[in-house]
N, CA, C and O atoms as a MOPAC input file, in Angstrom:
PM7 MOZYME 1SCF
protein

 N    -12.04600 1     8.50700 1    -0.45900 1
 C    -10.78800 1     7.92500 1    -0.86600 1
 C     -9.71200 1     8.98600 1    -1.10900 1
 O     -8.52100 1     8.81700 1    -0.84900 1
 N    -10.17900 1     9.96100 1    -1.56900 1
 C     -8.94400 1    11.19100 1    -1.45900 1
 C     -8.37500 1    11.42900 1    -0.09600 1
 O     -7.14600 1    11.43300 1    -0.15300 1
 N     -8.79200 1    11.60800 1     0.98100 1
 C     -7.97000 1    11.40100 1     2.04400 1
 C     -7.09600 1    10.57400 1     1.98300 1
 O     -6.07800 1    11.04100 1     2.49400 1
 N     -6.93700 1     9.47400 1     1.58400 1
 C     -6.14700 1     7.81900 1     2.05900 1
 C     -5.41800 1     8.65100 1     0.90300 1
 O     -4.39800 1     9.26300 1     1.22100 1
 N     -5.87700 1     8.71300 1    -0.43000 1
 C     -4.67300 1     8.89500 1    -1.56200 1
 C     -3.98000 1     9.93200 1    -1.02600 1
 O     -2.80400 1     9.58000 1    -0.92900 1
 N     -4.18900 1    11.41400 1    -0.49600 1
 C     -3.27200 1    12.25700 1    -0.10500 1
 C     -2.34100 1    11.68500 1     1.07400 1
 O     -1.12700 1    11.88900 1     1.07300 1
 N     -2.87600 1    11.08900 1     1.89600 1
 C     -2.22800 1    10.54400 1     3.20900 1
 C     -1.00500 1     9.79700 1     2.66200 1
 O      0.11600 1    10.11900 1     3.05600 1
 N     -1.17300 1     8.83400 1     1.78900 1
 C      0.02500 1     8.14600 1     1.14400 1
 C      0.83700 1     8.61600 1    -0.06900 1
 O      1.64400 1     8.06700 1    -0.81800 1
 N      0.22300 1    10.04700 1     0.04500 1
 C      1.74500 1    10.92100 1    -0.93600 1
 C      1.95900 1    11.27700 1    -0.20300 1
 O      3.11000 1    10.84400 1    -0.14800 1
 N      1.79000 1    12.14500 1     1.11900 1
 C      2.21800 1    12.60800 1     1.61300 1
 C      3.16500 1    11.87800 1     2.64500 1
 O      4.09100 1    12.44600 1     3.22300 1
 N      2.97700 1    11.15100 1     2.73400 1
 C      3.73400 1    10.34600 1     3.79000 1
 C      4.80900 1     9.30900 1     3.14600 1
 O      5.75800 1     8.82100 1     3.76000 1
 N      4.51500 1     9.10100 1     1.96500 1
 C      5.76100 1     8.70100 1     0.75400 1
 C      6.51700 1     9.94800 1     0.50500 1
 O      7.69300 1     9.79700 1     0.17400 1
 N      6.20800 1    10.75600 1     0.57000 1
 C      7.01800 1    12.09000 1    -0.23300 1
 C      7.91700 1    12.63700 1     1.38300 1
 O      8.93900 1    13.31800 1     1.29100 1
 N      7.48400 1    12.31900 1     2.43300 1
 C      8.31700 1    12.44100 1     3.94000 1
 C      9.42700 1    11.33000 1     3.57200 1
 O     10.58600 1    11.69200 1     3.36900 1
 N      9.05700 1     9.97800 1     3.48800 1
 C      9.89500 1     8.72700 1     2.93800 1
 C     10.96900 1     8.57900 1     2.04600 1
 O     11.85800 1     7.73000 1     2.12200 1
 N     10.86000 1     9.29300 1     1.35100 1
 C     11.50300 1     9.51600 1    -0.42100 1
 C     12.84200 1     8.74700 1     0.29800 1
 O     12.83700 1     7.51900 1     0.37800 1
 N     13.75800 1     9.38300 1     0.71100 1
 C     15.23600 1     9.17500 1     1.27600 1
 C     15.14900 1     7.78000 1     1.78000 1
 O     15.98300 1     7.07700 1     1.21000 1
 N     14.56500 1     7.25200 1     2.48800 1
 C     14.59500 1     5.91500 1     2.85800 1
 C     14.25800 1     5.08600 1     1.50700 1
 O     15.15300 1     4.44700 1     0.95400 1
 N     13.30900 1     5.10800 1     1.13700 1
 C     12.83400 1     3.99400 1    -0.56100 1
 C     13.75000 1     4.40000 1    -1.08900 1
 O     14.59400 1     3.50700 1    -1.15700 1
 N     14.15200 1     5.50600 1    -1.62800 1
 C     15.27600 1     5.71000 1    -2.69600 1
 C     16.64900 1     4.96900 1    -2.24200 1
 O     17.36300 1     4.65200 1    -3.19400 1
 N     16.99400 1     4.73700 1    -1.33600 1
 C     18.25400 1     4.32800 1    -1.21900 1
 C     18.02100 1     2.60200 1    -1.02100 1
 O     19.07100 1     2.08800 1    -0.63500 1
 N     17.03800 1     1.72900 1    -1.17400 1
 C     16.89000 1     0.84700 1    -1.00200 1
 C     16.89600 1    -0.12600 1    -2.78400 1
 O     17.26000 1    -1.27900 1    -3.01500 1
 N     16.35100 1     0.91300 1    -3.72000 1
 C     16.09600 1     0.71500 1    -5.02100 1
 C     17.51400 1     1.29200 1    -5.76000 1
 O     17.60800 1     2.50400 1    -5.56600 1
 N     18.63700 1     0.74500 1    -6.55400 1
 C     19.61900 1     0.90600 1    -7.40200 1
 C     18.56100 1     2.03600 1    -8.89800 1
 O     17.58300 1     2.20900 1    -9.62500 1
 N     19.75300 1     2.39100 1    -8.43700 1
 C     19.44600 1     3.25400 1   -10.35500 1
 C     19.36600 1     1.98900 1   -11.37500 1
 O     18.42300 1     1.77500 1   -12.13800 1
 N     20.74000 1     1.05300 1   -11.21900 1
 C     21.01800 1     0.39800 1   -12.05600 1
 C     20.31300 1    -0.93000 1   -12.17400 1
 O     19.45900 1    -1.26000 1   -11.35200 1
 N     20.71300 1    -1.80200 1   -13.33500 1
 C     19.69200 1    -2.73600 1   -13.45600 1
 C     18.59100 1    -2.56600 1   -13.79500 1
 O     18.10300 1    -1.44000 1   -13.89000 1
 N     17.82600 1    -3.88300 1   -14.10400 1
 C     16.69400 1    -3.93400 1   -14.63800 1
 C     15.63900 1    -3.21400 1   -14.24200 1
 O     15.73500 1    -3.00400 1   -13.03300 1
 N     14.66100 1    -2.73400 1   -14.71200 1
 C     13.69500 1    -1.64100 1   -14.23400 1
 C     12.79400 1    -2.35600 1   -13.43900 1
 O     12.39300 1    -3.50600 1   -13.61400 1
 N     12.49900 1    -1.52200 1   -12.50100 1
 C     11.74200 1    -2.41300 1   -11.29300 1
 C     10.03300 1    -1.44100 1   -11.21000 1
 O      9.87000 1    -0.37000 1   -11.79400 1
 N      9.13200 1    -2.01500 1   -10.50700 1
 C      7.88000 1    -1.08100 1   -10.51100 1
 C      8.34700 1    -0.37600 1    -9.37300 1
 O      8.71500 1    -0.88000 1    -8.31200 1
 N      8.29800 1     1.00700 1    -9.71600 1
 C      8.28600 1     1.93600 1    -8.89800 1
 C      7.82900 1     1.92800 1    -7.60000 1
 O      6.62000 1     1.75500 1    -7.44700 1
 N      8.65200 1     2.10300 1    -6.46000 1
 C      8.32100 1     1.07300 1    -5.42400 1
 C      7.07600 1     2.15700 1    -4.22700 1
 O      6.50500 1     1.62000 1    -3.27800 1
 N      6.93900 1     3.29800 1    -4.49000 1
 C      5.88000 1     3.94000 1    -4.48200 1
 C      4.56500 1     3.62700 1    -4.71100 1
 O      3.62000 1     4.04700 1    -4.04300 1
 N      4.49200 1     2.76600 1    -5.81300 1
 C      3.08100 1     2.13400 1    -6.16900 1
 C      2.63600 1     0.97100 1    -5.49600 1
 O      1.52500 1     0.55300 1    -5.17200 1
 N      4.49500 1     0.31100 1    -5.29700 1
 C      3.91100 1    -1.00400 1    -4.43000 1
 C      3.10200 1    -0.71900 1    -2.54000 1
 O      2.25200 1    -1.30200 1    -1.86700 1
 N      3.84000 1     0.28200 1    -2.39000 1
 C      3.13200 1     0.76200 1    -0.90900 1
 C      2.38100 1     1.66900 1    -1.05200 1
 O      1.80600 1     2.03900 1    -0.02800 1
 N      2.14000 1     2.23700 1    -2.06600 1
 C      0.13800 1     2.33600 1    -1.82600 1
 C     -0.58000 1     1.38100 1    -2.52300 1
 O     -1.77700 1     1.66100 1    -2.46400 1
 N     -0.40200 1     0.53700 1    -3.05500 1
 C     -0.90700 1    -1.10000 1    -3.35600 1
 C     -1.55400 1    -1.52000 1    -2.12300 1
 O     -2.76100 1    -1.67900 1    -1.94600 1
 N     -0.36900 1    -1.72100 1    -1.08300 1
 C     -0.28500 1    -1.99800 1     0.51100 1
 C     -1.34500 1    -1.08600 1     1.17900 1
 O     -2.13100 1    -1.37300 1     2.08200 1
 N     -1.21500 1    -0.20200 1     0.67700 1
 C     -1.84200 1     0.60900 1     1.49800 1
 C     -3.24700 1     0.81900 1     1.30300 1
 O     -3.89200 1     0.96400 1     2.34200 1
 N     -3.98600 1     0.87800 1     0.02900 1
 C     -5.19900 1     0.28500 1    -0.61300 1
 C     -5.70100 1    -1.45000 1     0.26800 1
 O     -6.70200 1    -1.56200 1     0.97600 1
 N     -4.83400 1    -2.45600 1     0.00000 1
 C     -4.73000 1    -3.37600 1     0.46800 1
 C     -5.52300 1    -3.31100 1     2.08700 1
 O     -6.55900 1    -3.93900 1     2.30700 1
 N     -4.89300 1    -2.51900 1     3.04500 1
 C     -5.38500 1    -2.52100 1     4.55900 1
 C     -6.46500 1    -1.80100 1     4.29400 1
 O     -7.52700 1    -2.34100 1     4.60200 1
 N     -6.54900 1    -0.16800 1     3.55500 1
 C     -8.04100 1    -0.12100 1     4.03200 1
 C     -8.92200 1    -0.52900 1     3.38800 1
 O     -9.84000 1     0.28400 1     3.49900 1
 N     -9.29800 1    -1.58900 1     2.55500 1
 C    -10.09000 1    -1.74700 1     1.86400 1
 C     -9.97200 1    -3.08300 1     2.33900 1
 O    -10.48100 1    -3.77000 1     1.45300 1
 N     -9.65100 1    -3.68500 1     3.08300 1
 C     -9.75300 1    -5.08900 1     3.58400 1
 C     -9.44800 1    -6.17900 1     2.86300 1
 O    -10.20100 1    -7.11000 1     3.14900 1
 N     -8.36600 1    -6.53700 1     1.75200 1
 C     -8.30900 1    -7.28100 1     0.64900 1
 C     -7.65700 1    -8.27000 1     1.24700 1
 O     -6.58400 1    -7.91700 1     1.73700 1
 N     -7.90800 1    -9.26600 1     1.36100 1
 C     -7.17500 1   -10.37100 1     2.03800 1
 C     -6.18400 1   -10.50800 1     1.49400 1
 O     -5.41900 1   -10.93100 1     2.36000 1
 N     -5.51700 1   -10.40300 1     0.32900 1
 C     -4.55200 1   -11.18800 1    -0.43000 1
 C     -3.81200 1    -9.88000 1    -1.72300 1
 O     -4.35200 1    -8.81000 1    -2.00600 1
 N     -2.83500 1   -10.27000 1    -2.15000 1
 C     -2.26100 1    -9.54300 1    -2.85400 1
 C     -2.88500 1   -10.23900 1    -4.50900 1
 O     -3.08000 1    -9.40000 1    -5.38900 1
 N     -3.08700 1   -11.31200 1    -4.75200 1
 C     -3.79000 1   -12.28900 1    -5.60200 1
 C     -5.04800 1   -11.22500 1    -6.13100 1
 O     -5.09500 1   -10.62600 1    -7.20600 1
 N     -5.89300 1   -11.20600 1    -5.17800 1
 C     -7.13500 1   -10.58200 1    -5.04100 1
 C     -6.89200 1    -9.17800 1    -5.43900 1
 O     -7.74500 1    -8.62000 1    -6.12800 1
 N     -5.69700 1    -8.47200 1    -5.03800 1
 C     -5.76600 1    -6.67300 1    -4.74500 1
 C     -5.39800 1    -6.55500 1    -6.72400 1
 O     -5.44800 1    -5.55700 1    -7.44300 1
 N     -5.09400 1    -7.81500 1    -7.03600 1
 C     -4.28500 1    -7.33400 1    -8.33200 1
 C     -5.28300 1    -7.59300 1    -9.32600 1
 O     -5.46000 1    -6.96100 1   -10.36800 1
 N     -6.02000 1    -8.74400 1    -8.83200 1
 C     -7.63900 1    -9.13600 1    -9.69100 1
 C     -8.35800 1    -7.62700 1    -9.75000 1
 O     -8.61300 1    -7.19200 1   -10.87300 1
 N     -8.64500 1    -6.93600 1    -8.76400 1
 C     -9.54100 1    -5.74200 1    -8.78700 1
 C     -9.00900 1    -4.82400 1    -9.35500 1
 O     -9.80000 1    -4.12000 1    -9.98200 1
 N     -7.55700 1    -4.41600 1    -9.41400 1
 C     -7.00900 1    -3.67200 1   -10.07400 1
 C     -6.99400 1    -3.58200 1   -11.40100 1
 O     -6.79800 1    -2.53100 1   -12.01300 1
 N     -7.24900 1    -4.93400 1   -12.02600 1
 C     -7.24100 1    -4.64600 1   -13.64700 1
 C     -8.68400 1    -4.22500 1   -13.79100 1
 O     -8.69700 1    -3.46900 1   -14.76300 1
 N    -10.02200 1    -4.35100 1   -13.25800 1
 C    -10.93600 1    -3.48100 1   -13.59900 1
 C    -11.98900 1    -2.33300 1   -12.45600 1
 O    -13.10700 1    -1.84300 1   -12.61500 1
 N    -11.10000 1    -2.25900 1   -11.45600 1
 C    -11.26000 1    -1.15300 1   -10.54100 1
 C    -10.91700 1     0.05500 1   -11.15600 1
 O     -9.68900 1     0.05000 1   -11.06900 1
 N    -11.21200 1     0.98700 1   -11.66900 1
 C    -10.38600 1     2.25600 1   -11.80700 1
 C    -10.19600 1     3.17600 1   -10.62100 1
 O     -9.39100 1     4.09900 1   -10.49300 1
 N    -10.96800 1     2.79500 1    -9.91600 1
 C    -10.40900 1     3.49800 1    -8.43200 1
 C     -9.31100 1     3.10200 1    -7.43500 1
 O     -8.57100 1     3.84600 1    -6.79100 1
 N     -9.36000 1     2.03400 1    -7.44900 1
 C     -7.74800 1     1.38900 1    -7.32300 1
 C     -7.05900 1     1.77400 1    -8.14400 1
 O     -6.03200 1     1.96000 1    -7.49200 1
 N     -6.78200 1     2.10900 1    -9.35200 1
 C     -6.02000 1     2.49600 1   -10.27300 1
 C     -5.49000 1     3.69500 1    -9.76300 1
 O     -4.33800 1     4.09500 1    -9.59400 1
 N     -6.52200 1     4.14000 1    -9.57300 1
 C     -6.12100 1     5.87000 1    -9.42200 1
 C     -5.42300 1     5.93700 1    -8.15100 1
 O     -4.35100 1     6.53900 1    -8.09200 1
 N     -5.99600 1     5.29700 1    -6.97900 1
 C     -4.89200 1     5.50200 1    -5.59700 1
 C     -3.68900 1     4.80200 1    -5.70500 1
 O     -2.78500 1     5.22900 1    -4.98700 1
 N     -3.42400 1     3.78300 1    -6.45200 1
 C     -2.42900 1     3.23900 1    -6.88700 1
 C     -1.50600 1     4.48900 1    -7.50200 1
 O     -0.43600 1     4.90600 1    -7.05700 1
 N     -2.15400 1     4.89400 1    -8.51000 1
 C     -1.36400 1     5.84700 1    -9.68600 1
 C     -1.36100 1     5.00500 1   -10.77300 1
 O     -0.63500 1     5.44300 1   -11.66500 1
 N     -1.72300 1     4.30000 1   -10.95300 1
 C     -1.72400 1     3.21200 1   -12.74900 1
 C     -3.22500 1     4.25600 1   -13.52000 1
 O     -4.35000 1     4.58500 1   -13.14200 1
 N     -2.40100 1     4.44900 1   -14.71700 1
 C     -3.40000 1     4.65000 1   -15.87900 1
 C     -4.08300 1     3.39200 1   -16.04700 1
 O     -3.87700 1     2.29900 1   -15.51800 1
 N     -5.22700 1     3.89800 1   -17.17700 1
 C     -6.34400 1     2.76800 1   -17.61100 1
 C     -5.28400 1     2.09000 1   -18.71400 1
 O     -5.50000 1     0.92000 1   -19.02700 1
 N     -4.33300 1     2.67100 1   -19.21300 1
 C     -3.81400 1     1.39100 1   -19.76100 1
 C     -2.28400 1     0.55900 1   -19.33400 1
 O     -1.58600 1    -0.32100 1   -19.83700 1
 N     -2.26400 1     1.28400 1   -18.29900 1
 C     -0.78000 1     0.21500 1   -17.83000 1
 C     -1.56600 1    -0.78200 1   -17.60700 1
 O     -2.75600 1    -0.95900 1   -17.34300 1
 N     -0.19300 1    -1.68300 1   -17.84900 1
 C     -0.30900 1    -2.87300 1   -16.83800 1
 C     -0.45300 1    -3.61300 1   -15.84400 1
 O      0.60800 1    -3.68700 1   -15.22400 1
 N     -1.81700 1    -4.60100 1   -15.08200 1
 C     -1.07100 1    -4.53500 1   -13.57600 1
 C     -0.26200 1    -5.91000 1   -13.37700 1
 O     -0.56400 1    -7.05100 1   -13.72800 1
 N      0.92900 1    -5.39600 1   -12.66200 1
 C      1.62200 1    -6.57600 1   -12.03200 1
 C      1.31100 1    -7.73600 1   -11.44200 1
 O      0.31600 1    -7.89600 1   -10.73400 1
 N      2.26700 1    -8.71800 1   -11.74500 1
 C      1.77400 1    -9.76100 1   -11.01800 1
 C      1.44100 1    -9.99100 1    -9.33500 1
 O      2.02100 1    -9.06900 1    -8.76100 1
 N      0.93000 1   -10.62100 1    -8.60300 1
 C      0.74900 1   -10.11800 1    -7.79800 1
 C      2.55100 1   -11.12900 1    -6.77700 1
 O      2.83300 1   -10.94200 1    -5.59300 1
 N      3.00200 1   -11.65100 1    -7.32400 1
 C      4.40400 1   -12.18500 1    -7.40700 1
 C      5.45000 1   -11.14900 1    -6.57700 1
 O      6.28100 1   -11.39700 1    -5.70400 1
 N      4.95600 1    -9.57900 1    -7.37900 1
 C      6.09000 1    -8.52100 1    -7.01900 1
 C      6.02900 1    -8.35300 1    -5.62300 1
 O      7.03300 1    -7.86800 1    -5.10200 1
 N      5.03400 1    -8.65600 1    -4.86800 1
 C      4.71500 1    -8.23200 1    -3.66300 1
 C      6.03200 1    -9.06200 1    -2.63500 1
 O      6.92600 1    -8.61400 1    -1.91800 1
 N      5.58900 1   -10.47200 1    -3.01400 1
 C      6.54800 1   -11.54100 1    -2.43900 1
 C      7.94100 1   -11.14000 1    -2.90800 1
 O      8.81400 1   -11.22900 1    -2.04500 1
 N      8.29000 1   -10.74200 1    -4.03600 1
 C      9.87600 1   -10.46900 1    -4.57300 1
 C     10.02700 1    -9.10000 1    -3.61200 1
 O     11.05200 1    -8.98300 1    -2.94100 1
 N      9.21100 1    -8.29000 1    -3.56900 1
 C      9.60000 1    -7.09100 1    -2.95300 1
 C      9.85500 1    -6.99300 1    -1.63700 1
 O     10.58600 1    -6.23300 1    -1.00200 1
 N      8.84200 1    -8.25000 1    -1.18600 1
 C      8.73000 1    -7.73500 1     0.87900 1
 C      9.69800 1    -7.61200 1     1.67700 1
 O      9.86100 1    -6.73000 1     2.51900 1
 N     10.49400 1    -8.66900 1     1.38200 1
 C     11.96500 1    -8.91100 1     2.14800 1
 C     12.72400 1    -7.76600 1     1.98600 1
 O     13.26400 1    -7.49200 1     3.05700 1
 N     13.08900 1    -6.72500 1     0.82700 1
 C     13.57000 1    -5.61500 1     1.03500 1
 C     13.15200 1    -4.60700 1     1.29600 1
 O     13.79000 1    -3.55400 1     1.32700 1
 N     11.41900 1    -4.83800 1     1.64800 1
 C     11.31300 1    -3.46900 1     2.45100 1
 C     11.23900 1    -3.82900 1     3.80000 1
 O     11.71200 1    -3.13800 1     4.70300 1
 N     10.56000 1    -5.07000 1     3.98700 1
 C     10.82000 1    -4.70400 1     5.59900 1
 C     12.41200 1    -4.71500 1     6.10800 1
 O     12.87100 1    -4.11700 1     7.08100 1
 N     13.07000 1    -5.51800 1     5.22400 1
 C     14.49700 1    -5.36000 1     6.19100 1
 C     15.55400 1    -3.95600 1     5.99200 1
 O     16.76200 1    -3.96000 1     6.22800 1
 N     14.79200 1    -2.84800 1     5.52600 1
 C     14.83600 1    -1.82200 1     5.77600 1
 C     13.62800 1    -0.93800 1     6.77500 1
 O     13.74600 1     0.06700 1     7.47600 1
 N     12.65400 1    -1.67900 1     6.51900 1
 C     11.46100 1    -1.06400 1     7.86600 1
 C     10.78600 1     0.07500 1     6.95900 1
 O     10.40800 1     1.11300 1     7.50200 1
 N     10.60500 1    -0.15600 1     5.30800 1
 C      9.73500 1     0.87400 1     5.06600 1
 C      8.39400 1     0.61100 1     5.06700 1
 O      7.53600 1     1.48700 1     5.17400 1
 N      8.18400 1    -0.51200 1     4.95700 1
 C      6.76200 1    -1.00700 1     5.91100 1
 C      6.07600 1    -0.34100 1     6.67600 1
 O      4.96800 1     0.18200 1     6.56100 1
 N      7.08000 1    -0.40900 1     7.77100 1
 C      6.53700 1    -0.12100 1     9.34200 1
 C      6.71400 1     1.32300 1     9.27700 1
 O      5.82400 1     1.94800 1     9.85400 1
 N      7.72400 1     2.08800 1     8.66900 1
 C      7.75400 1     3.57100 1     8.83700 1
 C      6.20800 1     4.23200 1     7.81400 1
 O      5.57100 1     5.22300 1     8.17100 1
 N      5.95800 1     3.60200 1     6.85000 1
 C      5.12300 1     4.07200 1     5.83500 1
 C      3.92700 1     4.25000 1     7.07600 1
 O      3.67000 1     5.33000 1     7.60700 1
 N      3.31000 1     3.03700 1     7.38500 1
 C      2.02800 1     3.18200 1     8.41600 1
 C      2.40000 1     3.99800 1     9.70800 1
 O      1.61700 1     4.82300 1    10.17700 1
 N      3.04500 1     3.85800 1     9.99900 1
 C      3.50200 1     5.30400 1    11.41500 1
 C      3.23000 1     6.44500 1    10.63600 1
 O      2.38300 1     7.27800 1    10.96100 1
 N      4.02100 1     6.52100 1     9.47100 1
 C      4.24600 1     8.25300 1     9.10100 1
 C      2.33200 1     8.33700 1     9.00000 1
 O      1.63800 1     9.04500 1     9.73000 1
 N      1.88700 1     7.53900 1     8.04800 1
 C      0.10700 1     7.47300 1     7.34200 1
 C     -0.68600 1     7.99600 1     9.06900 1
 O     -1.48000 1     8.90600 1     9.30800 1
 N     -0.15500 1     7.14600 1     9.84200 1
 C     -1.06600 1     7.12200 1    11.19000 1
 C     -0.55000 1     8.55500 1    12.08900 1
 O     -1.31100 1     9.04000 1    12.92600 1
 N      0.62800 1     9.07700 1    11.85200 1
 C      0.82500 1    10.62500 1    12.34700 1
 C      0.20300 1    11.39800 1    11.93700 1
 O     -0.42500 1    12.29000 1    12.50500 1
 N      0.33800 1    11.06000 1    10.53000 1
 C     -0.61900 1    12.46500 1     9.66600 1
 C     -2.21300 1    12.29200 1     9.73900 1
 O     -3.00500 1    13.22800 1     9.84300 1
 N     -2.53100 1    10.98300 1     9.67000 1
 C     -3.90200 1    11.51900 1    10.13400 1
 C     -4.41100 1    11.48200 1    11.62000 1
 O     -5.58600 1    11.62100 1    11.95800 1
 N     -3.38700 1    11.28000 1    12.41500 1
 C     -3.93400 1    11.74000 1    13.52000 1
 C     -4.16300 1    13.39900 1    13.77400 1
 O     -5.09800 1    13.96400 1    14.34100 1
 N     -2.90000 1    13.98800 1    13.11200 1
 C     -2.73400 1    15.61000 1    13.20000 1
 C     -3.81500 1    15.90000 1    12.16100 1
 O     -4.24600 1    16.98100 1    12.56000 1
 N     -4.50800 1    15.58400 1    11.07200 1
 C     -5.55000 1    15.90200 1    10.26500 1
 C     -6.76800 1    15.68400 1    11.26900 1
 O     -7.79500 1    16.10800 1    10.73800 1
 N     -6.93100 1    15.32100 1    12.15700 1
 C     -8.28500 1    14.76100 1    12.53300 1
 C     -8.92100 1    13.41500 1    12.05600 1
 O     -9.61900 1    13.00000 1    12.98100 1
 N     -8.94500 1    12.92800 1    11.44200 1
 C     -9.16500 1    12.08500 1    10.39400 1
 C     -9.17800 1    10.35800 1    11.64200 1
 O     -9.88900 1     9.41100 1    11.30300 1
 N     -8.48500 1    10.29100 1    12.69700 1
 C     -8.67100 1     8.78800 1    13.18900 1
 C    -10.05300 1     8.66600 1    14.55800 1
 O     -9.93300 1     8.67900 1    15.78300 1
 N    -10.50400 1     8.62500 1    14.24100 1
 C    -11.42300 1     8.03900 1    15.63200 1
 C    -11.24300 1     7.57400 1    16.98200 1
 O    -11.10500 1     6.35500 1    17.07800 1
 N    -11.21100 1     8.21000 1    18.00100 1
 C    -10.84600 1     7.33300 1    19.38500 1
 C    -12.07400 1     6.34200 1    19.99300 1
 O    -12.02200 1     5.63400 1    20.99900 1
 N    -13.24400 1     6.53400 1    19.01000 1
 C    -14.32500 1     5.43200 1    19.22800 1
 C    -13.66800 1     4.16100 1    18.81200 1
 O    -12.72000 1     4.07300 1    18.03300 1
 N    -14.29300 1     3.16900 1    19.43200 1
 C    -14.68500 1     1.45500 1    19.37300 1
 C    -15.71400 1     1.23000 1    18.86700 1
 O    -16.78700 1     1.83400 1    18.89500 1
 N    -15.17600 1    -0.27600 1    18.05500 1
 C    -16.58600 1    -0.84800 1    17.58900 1
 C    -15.88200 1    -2.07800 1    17.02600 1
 O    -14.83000 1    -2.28600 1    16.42200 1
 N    -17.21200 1    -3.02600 1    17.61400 1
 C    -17.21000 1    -4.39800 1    17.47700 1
 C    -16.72200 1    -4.93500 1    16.28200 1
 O    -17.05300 1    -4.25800 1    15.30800 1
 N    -16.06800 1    -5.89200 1    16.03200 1
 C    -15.41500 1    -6.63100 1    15.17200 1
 C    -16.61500 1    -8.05800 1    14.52700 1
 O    -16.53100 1    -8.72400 1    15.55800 1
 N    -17.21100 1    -8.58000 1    13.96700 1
 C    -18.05800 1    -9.75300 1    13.86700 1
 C    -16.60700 1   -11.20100 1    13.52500 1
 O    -16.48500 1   -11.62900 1    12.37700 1
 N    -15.85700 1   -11.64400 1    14.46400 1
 C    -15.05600 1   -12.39600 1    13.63600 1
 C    -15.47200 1   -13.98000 1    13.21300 1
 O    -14.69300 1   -14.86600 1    12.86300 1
 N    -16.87300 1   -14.06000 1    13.34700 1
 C    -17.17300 1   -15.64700 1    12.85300 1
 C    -17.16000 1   -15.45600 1    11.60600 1
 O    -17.40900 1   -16.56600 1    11.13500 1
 N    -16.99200 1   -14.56300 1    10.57400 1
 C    -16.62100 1   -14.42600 1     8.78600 1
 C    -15.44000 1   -14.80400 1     8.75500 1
 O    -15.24700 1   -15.44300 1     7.72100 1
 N    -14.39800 1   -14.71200 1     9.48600 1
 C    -13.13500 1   -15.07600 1     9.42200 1
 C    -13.12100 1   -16.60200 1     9.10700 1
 O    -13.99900 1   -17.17800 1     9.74900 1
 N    -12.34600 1   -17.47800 1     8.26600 1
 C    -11.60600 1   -18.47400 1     8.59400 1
 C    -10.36700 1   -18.83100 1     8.51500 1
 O     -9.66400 1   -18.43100 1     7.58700 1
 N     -9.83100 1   -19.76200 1     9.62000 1
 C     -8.56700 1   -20.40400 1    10.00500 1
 C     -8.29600 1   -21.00600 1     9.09600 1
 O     -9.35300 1   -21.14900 1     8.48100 1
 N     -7.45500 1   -21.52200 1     8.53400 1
 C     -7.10300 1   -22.61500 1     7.26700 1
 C     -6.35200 1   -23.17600 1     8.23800 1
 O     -5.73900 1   -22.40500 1     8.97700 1
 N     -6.24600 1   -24.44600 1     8.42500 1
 C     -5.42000 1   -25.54900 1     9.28100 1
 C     -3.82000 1   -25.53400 1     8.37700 1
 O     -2.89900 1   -26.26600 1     8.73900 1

C-alpha cells in the first residue's frame, strides 16, 4: 500500500495548481479536497463498490485512514461529500487528470504490468 499512498502524493502534489484554483479560500470550510481523491483513489484499488461502503471501512480501517491521511480520531465524512463534490471536479477534469498523472508515474516506476488476466464477472450484478 505504500506505493499507491506515494503514487497519490505524488501525483496530487504535480496537481496542486489545478485543485487549488477550483476550491475558494473563502467560505465555509470544506474537506480538503486532497483527501477526497485519495478516498477515490483507495476506492479503485481496493475495489469498493460504493462511496457508502468506502466510508463504512474507514471509520474502523486504520489503513484506509492512513492512505486517506485521517488520524484515528478525525472524523469520517459523510459519504454525501462525494456526490456534493463530483460535479466540481470533473467539470474541471481533476478526476481524469489525477488517474493519468497516478498511471504515468507508475508506469515510469515500473510498478504496471503488461500481463492479462481473466476477470470472473458472474459476481457482478446488474440491478434493473
Amino acid at each position: 500500500m505504500q506505493p499507491i499512498r506515494q503514487l497519490a502524493k505524488d501525483a496530487l502534489r504535480r496537481l496542486n495548481g489545478l485543485v487549488s484554483i477550483i476550491y475558494p479560500d473563502t467560505g465555509r470550510a470544506s474537506i480538503v479536497p486532497e483527501k477526497l481523491l485519495r478516498a477515490l483513489v483507495l476506492q479503485m484499488c481496493c475495489s469498493v463498490p460504493s462511496e457508502r461502503i468506502l466510508m463504512d471501512r474507514m471509520r474502523y480501517n486504520l489503513l484506509f485512514r492512513w492512505l486517506v491521511g485521517l488520524a484515528i480520531e478525525d472524523a469520517v465524512w459523510d459519504h454525501s461529500v462525494f456526490s456534493k463534490n463530483r460535479d466540481r471536479l470533473l467539470e474541471h477534469d481533476v478526476v481524469e487528470a489525477l488517474f493519468t498523472e497516478i498511471m504515468g508515474l507508475a508506469d515510469k516506476r515500473g510498478l504496471l504490468s503488461r500481463d492479462h488476466f481473466p476477470v470472473n464477472a458472474s459476481t457482478f450484478r446488474i440491478s434493473p
